[in-house]
N, C-alpha and C positions, 0 to 999 in steps of 0.2 A: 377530452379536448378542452383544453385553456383559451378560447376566445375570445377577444375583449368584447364587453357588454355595454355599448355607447349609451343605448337609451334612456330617457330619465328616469323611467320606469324600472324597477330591479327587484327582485323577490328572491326571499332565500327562505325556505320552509325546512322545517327541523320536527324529524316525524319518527316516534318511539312507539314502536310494537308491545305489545305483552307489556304494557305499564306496569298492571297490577302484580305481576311476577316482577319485575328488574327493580319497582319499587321494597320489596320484602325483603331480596336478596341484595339491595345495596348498602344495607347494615347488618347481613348475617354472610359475613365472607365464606365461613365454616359453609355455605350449601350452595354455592356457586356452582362445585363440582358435581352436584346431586341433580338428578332429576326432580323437577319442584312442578306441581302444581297448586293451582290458587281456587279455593271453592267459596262463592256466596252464596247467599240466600239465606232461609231461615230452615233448620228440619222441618218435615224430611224433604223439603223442597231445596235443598243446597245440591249446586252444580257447577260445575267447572266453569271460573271465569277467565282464566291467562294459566299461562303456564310457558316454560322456557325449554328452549331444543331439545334436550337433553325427554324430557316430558314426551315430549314430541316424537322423538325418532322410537319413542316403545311403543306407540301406539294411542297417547295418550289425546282427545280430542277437545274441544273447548263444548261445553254441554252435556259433557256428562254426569251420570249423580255422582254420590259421596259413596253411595253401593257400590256400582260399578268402579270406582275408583281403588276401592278396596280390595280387589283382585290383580292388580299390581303393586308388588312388591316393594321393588325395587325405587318407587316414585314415593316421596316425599309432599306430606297433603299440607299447605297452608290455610289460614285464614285472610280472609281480604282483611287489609286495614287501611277504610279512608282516609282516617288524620294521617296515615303516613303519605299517602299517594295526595293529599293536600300539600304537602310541607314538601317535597320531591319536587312538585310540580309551580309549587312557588320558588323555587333552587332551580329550576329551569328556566322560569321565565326569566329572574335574575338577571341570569347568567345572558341566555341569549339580548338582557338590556344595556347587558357591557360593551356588543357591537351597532346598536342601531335603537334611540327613545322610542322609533316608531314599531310595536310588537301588536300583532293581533292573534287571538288564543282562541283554538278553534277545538279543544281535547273535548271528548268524552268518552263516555262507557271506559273501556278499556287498552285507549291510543292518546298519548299527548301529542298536538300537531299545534304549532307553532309559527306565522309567518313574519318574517322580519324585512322589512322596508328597509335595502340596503344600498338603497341608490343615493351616490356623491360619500361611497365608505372606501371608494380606491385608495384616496393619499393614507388613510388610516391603517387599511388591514392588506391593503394589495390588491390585487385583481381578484377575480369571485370565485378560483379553484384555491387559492392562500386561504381566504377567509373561510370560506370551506371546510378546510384543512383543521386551522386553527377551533375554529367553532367546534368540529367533531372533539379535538382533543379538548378541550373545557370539560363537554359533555362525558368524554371515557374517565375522567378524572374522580366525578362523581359515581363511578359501577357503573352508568350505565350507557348503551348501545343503540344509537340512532343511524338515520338513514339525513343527508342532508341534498335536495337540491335546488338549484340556481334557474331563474326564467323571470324576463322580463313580464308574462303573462302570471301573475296571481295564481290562476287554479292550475296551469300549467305545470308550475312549481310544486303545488300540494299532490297531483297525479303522479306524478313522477316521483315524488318523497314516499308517496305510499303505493306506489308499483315495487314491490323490496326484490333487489336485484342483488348480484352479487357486488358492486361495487356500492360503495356506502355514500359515494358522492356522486351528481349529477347536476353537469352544467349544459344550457341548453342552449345556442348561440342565436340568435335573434335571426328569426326568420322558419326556424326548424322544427317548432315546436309541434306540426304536426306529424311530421316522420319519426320525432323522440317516443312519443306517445302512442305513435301506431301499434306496437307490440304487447302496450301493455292492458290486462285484462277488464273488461266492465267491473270488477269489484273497486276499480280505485273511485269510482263513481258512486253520491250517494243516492242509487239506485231506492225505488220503492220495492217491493215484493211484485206489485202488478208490473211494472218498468221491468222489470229482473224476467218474470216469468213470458211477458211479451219476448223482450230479444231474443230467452233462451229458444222460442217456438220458430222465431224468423230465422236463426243460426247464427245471431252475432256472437262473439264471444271476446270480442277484441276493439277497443277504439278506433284503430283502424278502419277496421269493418263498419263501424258506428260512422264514423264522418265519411266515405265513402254514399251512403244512405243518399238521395238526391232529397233535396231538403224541406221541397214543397210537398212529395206524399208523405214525410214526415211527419209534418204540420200538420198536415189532414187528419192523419191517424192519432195522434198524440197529442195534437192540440201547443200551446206554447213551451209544453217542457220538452216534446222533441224537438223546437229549435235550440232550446237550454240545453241540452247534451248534444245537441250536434255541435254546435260552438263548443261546449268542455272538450269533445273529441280531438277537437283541431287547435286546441290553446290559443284561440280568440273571444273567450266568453269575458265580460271588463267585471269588474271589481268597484264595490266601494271600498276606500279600508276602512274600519274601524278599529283604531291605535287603543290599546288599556296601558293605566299607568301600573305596573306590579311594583309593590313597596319593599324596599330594602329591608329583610329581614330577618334575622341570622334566628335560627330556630328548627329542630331537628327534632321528631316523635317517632315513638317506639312502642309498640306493644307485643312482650314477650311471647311465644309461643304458652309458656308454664311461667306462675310464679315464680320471681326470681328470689331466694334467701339470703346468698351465699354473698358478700361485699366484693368477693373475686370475679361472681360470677359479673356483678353489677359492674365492676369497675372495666370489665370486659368488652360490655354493652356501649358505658360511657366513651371506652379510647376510641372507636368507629365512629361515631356519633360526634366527638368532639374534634377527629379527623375532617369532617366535612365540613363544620365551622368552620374551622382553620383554612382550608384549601377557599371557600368562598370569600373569609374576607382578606385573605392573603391575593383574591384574584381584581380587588379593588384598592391597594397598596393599603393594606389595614391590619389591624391586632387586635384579637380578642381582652375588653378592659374586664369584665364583668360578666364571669358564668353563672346563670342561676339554673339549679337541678330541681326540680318539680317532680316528685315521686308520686304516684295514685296507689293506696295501699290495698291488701286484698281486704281488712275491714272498712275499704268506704271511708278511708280517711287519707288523709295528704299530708306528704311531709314536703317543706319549703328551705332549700340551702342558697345561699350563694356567695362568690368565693370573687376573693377580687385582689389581685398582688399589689403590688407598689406601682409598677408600669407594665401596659400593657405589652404582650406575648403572645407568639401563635409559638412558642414552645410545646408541642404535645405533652412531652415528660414532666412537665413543668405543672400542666394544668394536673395532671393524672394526678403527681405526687400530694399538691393541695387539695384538693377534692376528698383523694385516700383518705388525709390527717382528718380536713372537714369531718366526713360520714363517719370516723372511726370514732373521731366523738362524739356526734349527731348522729348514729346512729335508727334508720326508722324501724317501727316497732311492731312490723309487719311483714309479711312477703309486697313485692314489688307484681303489680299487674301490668301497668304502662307507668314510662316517664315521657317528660318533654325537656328538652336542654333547650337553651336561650341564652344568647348572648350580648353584651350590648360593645360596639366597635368601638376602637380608641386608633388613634395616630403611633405608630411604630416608632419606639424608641430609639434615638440616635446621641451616640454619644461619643465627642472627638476627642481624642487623647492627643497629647505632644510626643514625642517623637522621643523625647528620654524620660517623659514622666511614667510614676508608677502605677504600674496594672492594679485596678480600684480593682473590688471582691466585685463580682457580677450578683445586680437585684437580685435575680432569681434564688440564690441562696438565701439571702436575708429572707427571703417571702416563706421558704421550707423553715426556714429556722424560727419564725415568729408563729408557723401555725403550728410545728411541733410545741415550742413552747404552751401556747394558747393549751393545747390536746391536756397539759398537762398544769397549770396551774388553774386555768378557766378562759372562757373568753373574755371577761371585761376583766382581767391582767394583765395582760399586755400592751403596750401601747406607749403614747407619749402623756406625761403630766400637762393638765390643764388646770391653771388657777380658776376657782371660780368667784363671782363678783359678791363677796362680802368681806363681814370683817372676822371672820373665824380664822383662829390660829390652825394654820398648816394644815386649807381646807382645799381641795384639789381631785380632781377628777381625771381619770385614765378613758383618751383618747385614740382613736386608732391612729395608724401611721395613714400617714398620705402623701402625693404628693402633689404641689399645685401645677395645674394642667398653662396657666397660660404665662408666659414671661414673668421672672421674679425679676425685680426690679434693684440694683444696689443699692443698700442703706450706709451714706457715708457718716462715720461720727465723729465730729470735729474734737472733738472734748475725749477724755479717757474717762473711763468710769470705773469707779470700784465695785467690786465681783464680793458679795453676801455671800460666808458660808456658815451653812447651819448647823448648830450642835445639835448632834439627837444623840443621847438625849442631853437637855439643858444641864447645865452646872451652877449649882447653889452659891449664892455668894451672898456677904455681908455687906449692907449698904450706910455710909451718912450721910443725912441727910440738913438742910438746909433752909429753909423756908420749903418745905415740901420737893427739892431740887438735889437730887444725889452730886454730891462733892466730894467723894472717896468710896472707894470699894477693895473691895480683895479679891483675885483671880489667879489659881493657881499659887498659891503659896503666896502673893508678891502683892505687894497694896498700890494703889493708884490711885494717881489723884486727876478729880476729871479738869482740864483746863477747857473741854467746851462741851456745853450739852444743847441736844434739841429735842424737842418735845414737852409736854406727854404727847405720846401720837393715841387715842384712845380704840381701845376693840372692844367686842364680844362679839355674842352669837351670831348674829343676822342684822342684814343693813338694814332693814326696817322696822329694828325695834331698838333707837337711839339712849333708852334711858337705863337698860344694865349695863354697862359697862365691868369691865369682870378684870381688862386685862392694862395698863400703864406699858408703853413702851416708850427706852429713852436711847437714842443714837449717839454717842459722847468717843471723845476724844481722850483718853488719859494717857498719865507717864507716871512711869515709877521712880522710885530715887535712883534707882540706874541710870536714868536718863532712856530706857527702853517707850515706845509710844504704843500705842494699843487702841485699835478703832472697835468698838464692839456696838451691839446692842444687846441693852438690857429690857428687862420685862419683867414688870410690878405687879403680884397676884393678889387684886385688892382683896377676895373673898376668902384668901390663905392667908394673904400678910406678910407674902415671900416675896426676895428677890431671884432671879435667875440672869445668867447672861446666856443669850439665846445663839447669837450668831454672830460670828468676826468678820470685819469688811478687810480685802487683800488691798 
């Protein structure tokens, strides 16, 4: 039932069963299908901590050993992993921060339970069966399978979220909250063992039955906490909240069953993993700028990549294929125990075309075509030439590409300039000279005579060691008896004794 929920008061709790199972299985799709349980502890004290339906419908029960577990077959034994159910459970909170800043995070042992302060989110998400709605699908996005319900009452909402019913949503219309609840059992309560085992002796078995109790022998027998679940029973027990900030942070961990060797097997691991990234910051209008892959090897040692195109991408195919080229050169030099992928966001590339102009090559290929390259000449080959600040002839350094992230600004140039090009290699030529000032040379067959010169421009090594000088360069103008002109620069090898013309200006 869709009722509208006036009060200022609004609570939407978002309640995941069998955590430590839907977190193992939301990056191994391969055993979805499988019956899976989850054992912790330490031998020979390991025992069944979650496990999923499938687990469930053969028999399988939460507390059993790793012994007894080994007489079914057909079920599939995991290992708990906390950093995954950390990193899961931060992709939760997230998420549920897309609809409402105010989240309070109530998970342990083996349930994440979540309440989200959604009161004044109508004009935003719609009424509280929409939002609902939408909040479930975020959650099925990531693998996994929550229960969500709606009460203006705090625990009302979290009773109901973890009463698991056949219907995955539950809205509770103000005023009702204790007939919602009457059916459902003392486990959504957290009961002590002496609380659990008193009721079972009185006969309650149901909240219902709990708030029905007259409230003053309550009190008597149980002192202040039977008035405390007398009000849970009836969804008028009040709340403080306490709101946590969870931090924006794109990062997905792994810890294989078995070493992994195989780059197929890895690159397998990574497309799941780099699936989630994508989907979470695709759900905050975002692009992954920056993967970096963190491998833990099986010698105790760590190998460190990361890959970054030209503009950001939530292309799946895109990142895979770069990453591929990455490891295939970088290769680590070990089996794989656990990784962590991380990502850093960037703003989603747009790019407006005119209506008859032509179709540019799309980034993404230039980014496969520059790491192929890279795979194969080296990584510091590639890239853009960078002058560097001396005075060395034809001294220059190989930069990556980039591109700049905030508004390029148009450089108008009022003036034309003449465009240097460079001979490599230089051409020897004959020079006269004049009070030490070339006044004729030869270039190509044809003699020239300079009608303007400037310089000496002087070089060598390094700008902070002014007194070798090694190299004369002179920018000049000359003509031939043709009447042909010719802009060049020459270059005087004082420690040779040669001339060269180095480069012709267009």
């Amino acid at each position: 039932m869709d009722q509208p929920l006036t009060n200022a008061a609004l609570y939407a709790c978002l309640y995941a069963q069998d955590f430590s199972a839907q977190t193992l299985l939301r990056l191994r799709p391969e055993l979805r299908s499988r019956a899976c349980a989850v054992i912790d502890g330490e031998p020979p004290l390991r025992h069944v901590c979650s496990l999923n339906l499938l687990a469930h419908s053969l028999g399988v029960v939460p507390g059993m050993t790793h012994a007894e577990m080994e007489t079914f077959s057909g079920v599939t034994v995991l290992t708990r992993a906390k950093a995954e159910e950390e990193a899961t459970r931060s992709a939760l909170l997230d998420c549920a921060g897309t609809f409402s800043p105010r989240i309070e995070d109530q998970s342990r042992n083996d349930v994440f339970l979540c309440v989200i302060d959604i009161a004044g989110t109508g004009r935003l998400f719609g009424p509280p069966l929409a939002l609902a709605k939408t909040l479930l699908e975020r959650v099925r996005i990531f693998g996994l399978s929550a229960q969500v319900a709606i009460s203006r009452n705090f625990h009302a909402a979290v009773c109901a979220a973890r009463g698991v019913s056949k219907n995955p949503i539950t809205v509770i219309p103000p005023g009702e909250e204790a007939a919602v609840l009457a059916a459902l059992p003392l486990t959504v309560l957290d009961l002590t063992d002496k609380q659990a085992e008193t009721f079972l002796l009185w006969g309650i078995h149901t909240l219902g039955m709990l708030a029905a109790l007259p409230e003053r022998p309550l009190i008597a027998r149980m002192g202040q906490d039977g008035k405390r679940l007398s009000e849970l029973a009836r969804g008028k027990y009040p709340h403080l909240f306490l709101p946590v900030e969870p931090a924006f942070k794109l990062e997905e961990r792994m810890e294989p069953d078995t070493p992994v060797e195989l780059l197929t097997s890895l690159l397998f691991v990574i497309g799941v993993m780099l699936e989630q990234l994508i989907l979470r910051a695709a759900g905050r209008a975002l692009a992954l700028a920056t993967v970096t892959i963190h491998l833990f090897l099986e010698n105790e040692a760590e190998h460190l990549r990361a890959v970054r195109p030209a503009v950001p991408s939530n292309e799946r195919e895109l990142w895979l294929k770069l990453i591929h080229l990455d490891l295939e050169a970088h290769p680590p030099q070990a089996a794989i125990v656990s990784l962590i992928i991380s990502a850093e966001p960037g703003c989603t590339s747009k790019v407006q075309l005119g209506l008859f102009s032509t179709q540019l090559p799309e980034p993404a290929r230039l980014d496969v075509t520059l790491a192929r390259l890279r795979a194969i000449v080296g990584e510091n080959n590639v890239g853009r030439a960078v002058l560097n600040d001396r005075h060395r002839l034809n001294s220059y350094e190989v930069a990556p590409f980039s591109v700049p992230s905030g508004a390029v600004s148009d450089v108008v140039i009022s003036q034309p300039r003449a465009v240097l090009r460079q001979l490599r290699p230089a051409e020897s030529t004959a020079v006269t000279l004049r009070e030490r000032r070339p006044i004729a040379f030869f270039f190509r067959e044809k003699r020239y005579a300079v009608e303007r010169a400037y310089g000496p421009w002087l070089s060598s090594g390094e700008w902070w060691n002014p007194t070798l000088w090694s190299f004369e360069q002179w920018d000049l103008i000359a003509r031939s008896h043709e009447g042909s002109v010719l802009y060049c620069c020459l270059a005087h090898d004082i420690v040779r004794n040669c001339w060269r013309v180095v480069a012709l200006y267009d």
